[in-house]
N, CA, C and O atoms as CSV, one atom per row, in Angstrom:
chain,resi,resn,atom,element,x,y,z
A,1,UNK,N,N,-11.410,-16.729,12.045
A,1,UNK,CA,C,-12.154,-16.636,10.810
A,1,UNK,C,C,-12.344,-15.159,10.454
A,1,UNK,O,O,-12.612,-14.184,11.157
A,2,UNK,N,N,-12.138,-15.286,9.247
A,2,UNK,CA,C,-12.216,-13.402,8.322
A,2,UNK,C,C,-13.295,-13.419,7.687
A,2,UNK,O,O,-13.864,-14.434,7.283
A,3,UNK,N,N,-13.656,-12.289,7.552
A,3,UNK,CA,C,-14.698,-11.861,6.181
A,3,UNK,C,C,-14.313,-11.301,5.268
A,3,UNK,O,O,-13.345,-10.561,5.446
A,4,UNK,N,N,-14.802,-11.393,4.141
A,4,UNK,CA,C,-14.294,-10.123,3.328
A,4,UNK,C,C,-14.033,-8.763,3.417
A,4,UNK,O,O,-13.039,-8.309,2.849
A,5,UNK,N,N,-14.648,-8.175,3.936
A,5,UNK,CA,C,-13.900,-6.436,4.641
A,5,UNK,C,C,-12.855,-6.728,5.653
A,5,UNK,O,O,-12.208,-5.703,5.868
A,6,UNK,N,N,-12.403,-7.834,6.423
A,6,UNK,CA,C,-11.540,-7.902,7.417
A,6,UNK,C,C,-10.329,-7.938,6.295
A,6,UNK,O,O,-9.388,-7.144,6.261
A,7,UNK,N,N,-10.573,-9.105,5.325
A,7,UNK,CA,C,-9.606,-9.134,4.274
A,7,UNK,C,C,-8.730,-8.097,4.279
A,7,UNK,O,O,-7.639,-7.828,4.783
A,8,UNK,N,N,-9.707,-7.490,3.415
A,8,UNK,CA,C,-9.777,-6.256,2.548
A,8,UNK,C,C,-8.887,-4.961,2.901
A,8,UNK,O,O,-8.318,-4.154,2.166
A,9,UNK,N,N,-9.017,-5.106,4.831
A,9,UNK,CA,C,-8.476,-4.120,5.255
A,9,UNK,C,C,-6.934,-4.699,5.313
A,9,UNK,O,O,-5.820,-4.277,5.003
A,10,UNK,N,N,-7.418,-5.744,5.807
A,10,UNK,CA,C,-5.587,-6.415,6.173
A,10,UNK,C,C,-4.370,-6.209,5.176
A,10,UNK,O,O,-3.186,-6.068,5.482
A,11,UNK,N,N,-5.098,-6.230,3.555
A,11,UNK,CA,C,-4.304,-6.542,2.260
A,11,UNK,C,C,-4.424,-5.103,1.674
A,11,UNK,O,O,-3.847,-4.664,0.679
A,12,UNK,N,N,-5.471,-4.335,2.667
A,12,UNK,CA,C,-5.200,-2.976,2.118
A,12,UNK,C,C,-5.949,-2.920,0.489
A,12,UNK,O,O,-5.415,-2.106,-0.264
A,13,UNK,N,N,-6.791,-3.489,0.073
A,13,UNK,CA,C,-7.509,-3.779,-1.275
A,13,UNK,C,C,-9.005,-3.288,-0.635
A,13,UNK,O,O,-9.275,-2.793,0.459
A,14,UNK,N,N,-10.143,-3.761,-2.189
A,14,UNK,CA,C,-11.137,-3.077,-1.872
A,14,UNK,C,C,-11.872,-4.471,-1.806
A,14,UNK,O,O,-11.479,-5.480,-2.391
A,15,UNK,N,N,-12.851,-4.394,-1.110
A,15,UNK,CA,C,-13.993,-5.830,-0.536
A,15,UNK,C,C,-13.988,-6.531,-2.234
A,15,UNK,O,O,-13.477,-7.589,-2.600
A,16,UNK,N,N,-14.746,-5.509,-3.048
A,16,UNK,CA,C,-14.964,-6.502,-4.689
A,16,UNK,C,C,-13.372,-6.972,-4.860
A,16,UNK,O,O,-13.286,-8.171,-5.127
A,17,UNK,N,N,-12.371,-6.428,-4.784
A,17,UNK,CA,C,-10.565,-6.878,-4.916
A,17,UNK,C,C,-10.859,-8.610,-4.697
A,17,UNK,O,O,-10.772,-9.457,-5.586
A,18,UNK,N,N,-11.224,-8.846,-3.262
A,18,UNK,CA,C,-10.994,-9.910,-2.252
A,18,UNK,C,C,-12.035,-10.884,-2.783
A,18,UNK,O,O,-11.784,-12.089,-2.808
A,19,UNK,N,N,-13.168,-10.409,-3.198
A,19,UNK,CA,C,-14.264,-11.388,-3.987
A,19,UNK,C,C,-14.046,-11.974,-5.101
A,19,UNK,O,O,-14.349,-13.072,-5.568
A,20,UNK,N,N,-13.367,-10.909,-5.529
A,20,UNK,CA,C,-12.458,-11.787,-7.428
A,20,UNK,C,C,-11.417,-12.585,-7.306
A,20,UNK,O,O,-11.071,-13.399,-8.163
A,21,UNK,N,N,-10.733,-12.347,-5.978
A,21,UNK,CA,C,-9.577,-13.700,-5.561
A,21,UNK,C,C,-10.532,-14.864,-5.228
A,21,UNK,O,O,-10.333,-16.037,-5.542
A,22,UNK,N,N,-11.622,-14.376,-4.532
A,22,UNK,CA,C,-12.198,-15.948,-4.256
A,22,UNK,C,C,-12.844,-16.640,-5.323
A,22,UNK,O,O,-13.106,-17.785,-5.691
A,23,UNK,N,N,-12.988,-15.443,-5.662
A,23,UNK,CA,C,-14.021,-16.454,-7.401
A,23,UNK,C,C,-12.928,-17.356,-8.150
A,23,UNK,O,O,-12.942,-18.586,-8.125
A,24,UNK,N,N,-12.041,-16.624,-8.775
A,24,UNK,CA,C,-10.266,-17.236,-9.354
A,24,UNK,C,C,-10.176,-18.089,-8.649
A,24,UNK,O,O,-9.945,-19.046,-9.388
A,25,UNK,N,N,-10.220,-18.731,-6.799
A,25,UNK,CA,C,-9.547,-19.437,-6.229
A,25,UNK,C,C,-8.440,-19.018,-6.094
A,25,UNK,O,O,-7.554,-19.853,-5.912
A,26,UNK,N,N,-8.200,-18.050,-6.121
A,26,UNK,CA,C,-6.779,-17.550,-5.426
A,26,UNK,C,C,-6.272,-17.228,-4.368
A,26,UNK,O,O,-5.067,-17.149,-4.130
A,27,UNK,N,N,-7.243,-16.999,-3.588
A,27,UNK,CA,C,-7.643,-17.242,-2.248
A,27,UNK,C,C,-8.673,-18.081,-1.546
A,27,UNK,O,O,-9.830,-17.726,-1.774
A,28,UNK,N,N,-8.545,-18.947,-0.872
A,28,UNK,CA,C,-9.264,-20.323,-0.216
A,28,UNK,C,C,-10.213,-19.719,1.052
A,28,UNK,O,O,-9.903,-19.118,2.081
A,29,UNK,N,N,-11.273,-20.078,0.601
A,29,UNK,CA,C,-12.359,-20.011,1.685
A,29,UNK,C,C,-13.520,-20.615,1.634
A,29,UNK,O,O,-13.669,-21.532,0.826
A,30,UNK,N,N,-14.329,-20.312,2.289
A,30,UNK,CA,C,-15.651,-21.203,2.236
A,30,UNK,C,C,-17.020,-20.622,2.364
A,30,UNK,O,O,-17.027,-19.778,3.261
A,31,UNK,N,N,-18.263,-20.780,1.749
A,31,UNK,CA,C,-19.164,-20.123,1.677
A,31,UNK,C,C,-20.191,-20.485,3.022
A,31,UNK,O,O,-21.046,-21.368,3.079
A,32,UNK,N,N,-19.929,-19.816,3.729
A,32,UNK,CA,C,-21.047,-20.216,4.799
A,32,UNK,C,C,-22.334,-18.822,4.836
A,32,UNK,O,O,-22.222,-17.636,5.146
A,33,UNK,N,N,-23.990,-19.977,4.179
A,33,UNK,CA,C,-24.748,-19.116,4.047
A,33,UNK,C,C,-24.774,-18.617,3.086
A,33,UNK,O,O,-24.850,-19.450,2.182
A,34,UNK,N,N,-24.730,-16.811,2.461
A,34,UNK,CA,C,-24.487,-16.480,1.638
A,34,UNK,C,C,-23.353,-15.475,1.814
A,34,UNK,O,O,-23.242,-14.465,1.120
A,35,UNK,N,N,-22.249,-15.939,3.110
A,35,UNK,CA,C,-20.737,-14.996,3.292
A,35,UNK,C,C,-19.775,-16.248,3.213
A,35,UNK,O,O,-19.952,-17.445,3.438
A,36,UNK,N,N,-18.576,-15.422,2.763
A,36,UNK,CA,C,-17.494,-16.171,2.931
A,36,UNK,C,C,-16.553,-15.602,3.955
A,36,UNK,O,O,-16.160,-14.500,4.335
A,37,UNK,N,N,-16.385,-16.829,4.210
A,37,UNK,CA,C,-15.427,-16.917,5.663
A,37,UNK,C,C,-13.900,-17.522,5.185
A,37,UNK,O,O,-13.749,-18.646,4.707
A,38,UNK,N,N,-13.074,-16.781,5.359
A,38,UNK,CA,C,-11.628,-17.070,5.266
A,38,UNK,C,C,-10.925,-16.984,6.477
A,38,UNK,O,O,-11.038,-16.058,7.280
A,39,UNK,N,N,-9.942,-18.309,6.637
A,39,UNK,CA,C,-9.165,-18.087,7.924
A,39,UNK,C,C,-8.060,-18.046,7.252
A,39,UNK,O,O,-7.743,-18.405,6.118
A,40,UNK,N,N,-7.129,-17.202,8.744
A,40,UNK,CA,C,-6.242,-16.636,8.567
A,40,UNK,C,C,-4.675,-17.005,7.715
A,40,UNK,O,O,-3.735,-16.425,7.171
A,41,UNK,N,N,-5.219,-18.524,8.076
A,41,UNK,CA,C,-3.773,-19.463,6.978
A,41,UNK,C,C,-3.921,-18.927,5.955
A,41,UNK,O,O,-3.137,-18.386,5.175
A,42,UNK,N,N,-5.261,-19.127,5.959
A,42,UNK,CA,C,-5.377,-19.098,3.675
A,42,UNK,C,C,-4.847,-17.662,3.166
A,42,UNK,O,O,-4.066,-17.538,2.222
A,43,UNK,N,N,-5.476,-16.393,4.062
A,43,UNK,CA,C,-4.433,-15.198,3.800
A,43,UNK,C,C,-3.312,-15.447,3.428
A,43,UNK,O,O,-2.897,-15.530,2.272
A,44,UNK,N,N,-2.547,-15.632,4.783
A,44,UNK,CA,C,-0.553,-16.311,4.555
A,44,UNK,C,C,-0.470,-16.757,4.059
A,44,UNK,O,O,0.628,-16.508,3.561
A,45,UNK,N,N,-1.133,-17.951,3.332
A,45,UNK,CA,C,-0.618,-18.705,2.297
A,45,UNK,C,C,-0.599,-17.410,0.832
A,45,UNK,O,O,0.433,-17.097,0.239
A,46,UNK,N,N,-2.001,-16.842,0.517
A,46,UNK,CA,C,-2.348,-16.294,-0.609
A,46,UNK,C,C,-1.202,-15.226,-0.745
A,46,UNK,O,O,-0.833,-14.942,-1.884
A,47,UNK,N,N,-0.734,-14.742,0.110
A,47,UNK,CA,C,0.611,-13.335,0.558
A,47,UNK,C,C,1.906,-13.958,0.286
A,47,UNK,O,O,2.862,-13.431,-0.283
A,48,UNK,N,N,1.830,-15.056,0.726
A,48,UNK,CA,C,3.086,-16.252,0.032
A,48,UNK,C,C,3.342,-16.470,-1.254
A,48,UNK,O,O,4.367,-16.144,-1.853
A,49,UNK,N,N,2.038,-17.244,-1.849
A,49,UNK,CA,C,2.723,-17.571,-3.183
A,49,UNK,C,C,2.174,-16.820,-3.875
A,49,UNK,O,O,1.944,-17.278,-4.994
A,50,UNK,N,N,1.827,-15.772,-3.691
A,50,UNK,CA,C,1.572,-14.474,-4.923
A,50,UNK,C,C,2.266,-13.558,-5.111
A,50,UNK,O,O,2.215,-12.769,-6.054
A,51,UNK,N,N,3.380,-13.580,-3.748
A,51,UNK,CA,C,4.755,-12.423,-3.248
A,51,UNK,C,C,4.131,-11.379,-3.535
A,51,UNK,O,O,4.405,-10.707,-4.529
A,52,UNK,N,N,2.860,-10.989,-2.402
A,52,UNK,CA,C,2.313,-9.567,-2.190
A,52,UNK,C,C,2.814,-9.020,-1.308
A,52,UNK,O,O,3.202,-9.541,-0.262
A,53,UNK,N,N,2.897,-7.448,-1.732
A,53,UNK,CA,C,3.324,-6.948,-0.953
A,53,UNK,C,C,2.095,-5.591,-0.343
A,53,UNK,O,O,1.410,-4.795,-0.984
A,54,UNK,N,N,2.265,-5.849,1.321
A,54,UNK,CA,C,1.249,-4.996,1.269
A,54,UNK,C,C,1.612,-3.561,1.367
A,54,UNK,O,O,2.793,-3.215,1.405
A,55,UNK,N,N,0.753,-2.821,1.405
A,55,UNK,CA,C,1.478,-1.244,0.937
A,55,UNK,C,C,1.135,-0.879,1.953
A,55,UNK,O,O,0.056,-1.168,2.471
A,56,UNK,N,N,2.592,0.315,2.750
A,56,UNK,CA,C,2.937,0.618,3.775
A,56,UNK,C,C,1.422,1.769,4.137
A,56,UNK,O,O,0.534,2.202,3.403
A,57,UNK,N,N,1.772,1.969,5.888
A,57,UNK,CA,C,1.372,3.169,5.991
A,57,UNK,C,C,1.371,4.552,5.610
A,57,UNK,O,O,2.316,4.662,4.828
A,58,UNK,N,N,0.939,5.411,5.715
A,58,UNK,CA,C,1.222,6.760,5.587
A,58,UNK,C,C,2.251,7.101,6.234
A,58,UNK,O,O,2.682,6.128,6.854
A,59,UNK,N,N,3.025,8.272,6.433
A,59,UNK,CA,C,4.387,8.682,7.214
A,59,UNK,C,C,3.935,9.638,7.745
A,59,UNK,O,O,3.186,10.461,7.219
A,60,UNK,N,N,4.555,9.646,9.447
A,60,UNK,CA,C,3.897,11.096,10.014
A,60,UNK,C,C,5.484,11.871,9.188
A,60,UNK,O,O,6.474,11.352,8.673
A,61,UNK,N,N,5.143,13.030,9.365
A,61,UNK,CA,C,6.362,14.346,9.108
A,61,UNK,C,C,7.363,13.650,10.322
A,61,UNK,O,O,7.130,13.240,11.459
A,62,UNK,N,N,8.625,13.738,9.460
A,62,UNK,CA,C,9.953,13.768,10.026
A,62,UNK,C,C,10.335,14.667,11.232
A,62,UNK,O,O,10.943,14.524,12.293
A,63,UNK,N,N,9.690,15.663,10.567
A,63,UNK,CA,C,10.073,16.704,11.337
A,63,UNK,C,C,8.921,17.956,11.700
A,63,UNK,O,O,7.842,17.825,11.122
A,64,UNK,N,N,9.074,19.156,12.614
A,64,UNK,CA,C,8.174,20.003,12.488
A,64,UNK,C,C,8.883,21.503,12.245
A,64,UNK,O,O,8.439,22.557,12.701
A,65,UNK,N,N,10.166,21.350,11.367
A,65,UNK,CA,C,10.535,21.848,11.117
A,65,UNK,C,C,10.401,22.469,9.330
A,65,UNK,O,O,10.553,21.809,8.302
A,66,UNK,N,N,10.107,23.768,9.459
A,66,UNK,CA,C,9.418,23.948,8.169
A,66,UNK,C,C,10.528,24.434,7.110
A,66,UNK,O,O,10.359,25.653,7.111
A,67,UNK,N,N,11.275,24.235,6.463
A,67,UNK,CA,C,12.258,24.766,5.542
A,67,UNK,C,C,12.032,25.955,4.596
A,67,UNK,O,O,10.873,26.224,4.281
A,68,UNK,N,N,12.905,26.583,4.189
A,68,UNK,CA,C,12.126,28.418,3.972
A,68,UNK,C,C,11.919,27.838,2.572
A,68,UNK,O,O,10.973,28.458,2.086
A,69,UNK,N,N,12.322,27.033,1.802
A,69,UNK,CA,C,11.429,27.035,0.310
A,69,UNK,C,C,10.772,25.622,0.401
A,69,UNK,O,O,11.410,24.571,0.339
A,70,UNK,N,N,9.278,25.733,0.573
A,70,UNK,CA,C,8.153,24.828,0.461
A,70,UNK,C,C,8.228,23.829,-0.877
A,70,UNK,O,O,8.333,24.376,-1.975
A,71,UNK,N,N,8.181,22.484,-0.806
A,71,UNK,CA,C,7.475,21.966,-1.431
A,71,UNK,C,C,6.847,20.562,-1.448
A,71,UNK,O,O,7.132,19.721,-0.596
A,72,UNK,N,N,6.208,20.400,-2.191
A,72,UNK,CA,C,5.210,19.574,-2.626
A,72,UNK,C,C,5.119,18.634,-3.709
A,72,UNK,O,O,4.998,19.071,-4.853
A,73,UNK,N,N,5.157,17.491,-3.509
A,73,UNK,CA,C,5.581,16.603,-4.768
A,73,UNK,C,C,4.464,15.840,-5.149
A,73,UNK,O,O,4.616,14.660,-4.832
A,74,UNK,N,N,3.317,16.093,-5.755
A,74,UNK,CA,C,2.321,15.188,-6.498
A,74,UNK,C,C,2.768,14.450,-7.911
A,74,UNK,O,O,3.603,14.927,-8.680
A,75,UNK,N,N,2.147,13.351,-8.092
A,75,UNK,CA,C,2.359,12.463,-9.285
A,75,UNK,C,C,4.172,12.135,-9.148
A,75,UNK,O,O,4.819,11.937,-10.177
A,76,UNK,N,N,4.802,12.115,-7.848
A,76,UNK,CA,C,6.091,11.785,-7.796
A,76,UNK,C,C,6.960,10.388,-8.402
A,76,UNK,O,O,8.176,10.238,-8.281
A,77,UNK,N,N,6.141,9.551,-8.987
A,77,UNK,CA,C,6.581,8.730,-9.382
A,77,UNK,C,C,7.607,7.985,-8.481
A,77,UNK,O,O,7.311,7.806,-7.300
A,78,UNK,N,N,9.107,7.422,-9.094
A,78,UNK,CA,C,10.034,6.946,-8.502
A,78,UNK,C,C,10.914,8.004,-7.366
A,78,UNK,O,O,11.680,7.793,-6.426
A,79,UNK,N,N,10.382,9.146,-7.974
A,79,UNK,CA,C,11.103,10.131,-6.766
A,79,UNK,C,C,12.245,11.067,-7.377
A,79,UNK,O,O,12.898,11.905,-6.754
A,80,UNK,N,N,12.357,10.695,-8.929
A,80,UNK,CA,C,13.984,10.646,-9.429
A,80,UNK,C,C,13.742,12.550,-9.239
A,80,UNK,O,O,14.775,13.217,-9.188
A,81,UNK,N,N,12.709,13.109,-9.170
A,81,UNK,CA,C,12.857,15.016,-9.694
A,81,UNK,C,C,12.677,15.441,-8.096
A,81,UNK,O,O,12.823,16.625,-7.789
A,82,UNK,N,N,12.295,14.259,-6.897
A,82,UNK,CA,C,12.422,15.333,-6.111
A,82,UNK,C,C,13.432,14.399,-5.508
A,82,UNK,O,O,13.105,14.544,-4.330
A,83,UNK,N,N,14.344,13.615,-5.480
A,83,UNK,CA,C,15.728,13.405,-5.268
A,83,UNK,C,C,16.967,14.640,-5.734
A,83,UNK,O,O,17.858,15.266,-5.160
A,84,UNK,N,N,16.430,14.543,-7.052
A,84,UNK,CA,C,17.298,16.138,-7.452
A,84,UNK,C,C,17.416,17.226,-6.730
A,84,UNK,O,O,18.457,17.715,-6.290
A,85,UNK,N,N,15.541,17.877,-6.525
A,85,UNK,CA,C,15.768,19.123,-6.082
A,85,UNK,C,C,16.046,19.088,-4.540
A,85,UNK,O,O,16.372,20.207,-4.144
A,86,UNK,N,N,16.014,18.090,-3.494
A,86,UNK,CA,C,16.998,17.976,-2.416
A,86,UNK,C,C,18.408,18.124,-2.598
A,86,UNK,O,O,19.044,18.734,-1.738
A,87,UNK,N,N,19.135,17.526,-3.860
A,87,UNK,CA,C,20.290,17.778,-3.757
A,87,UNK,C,C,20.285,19.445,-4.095
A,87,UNK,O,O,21.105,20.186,-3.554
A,88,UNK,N,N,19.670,19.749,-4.671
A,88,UNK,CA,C,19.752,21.429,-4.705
A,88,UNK,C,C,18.967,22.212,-3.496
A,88,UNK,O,O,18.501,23.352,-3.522
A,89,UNK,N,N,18.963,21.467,-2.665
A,89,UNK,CA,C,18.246,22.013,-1.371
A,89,UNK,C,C,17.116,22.553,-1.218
A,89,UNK,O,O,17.096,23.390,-0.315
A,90,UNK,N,N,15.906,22.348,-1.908
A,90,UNK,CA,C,14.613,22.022,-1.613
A,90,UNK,C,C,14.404,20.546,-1.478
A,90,UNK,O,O,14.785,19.751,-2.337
A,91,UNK,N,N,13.824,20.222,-0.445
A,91,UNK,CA,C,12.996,19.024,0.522
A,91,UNK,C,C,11.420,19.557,0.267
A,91,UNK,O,O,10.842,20.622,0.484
A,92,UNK,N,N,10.929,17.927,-0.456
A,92,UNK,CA,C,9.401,17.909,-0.586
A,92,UNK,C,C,8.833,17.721,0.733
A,92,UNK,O,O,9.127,16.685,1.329
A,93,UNK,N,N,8.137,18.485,1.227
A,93,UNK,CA,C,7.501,18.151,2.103
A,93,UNK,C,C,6.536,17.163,2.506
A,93,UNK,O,O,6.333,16.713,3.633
A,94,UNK,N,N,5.758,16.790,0.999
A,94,UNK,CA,C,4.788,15.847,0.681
A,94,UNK,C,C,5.097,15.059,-0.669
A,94,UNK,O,O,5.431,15.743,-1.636
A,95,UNK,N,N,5.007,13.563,-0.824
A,95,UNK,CA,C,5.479,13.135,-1.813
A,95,UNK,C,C,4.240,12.395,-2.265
A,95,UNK,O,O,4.098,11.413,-1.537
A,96,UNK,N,N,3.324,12.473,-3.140
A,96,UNK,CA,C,2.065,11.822,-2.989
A,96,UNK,C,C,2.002,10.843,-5.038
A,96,UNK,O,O,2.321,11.354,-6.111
A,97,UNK,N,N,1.671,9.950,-4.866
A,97,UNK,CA,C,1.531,8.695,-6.266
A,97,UNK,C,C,0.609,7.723,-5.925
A,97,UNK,O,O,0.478,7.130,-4.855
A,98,UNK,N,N,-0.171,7.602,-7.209
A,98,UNK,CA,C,-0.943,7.018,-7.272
A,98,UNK,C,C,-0.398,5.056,-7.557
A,98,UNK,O,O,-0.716,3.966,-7.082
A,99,UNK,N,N,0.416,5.505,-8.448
A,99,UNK,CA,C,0.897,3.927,-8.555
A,99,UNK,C,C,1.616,3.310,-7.372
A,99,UNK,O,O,2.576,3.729,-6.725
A,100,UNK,N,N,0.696,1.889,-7.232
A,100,UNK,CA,C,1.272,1.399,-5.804
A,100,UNK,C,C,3.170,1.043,-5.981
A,100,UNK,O,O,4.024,1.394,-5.167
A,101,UNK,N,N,3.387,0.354,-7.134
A,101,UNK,CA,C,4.773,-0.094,-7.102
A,101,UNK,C,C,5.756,1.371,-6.678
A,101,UNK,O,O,6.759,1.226,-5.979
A,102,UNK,N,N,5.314,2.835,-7.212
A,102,UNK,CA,C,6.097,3.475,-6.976
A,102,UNK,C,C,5.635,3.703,-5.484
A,102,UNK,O,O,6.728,3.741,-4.918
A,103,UNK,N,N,4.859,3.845,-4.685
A,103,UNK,CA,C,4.455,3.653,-3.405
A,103,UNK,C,C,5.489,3.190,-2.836
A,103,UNK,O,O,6.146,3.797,-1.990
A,104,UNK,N,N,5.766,1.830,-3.348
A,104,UNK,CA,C,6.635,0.961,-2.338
A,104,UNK,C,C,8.036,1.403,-2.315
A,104,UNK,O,O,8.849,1.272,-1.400
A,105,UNK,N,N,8.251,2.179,-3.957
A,105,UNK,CA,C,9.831,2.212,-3.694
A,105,UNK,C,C,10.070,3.695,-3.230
A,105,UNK,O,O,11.202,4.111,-2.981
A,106,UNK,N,N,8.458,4.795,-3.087
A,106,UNK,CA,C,8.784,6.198,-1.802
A,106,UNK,C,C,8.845,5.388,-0.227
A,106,UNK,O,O,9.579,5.661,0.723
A,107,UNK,N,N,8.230,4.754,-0.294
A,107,UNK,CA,C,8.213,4.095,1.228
A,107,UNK,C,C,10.034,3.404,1.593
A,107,UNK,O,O,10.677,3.677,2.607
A,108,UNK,N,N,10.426,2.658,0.647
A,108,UNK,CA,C,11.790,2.464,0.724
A,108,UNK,C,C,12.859,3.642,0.688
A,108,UNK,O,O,13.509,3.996,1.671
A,109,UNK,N,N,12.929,4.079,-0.309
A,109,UNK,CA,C,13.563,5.616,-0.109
A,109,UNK,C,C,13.338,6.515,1.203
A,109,UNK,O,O,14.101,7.479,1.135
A,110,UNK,N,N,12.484,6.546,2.493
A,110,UNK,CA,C,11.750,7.290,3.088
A,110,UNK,C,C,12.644,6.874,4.175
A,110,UNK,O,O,13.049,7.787,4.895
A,111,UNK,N,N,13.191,5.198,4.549
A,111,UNK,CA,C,13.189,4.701,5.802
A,111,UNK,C,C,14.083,4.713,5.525
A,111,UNK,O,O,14.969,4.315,6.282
């Protein structure tokens, strides 16, 4: 049996995230008291037919090798400007986005 912060952490969302699935019924649980308790099926199921994906870890550094021109890639989006400047031989050192979908496709590009 889960709680809502166990959720929360598992799906990587925020506790209110996991409370608005239960209100919707989009996730199955039960009110015991004044908490809800979700077991672990109803997760798998909810990760199933919603085709969530959860968003990866952080990446340690590849390497500890520091390359003589530094950089830094904030608001990187899909990656497409610092794909370029690798081919011109600067490597971002840090690739950082706020939007999760592009998240998933630096995390794919990465591995």
């Amino acid at each position: 049996m889960l709680s809502v912060h166990d959720v929360a952490i598992r799906l990587k969302v925020t506790d209110q995230h996991i409370r608005s699935l239960l209100r919707k019924e989009e996730l199955k649980a039960e009110m015991v008291g004044e908490q809800w308790i979700i077991q672990q099926d109803a997760v798998n199921q909810y990760v199933k037919d919603f085709n969530i994906e959860i968003e990866p870890d952080d990446h340690p550094r590849a390497t500890a090798e520091i390359p003589d021109v530094v950089a830094l890639s904030f608001f990187s989006g899909a990656m497409g400007l610092d794909i370029g400047m690798e081919q011109g031989g600067v490597s971002a050192l840090l690739a950082c986005e706020f939007d999760k979908a592009c998240r998933l496709t630096i995390n794919k590009l990465s591995q």
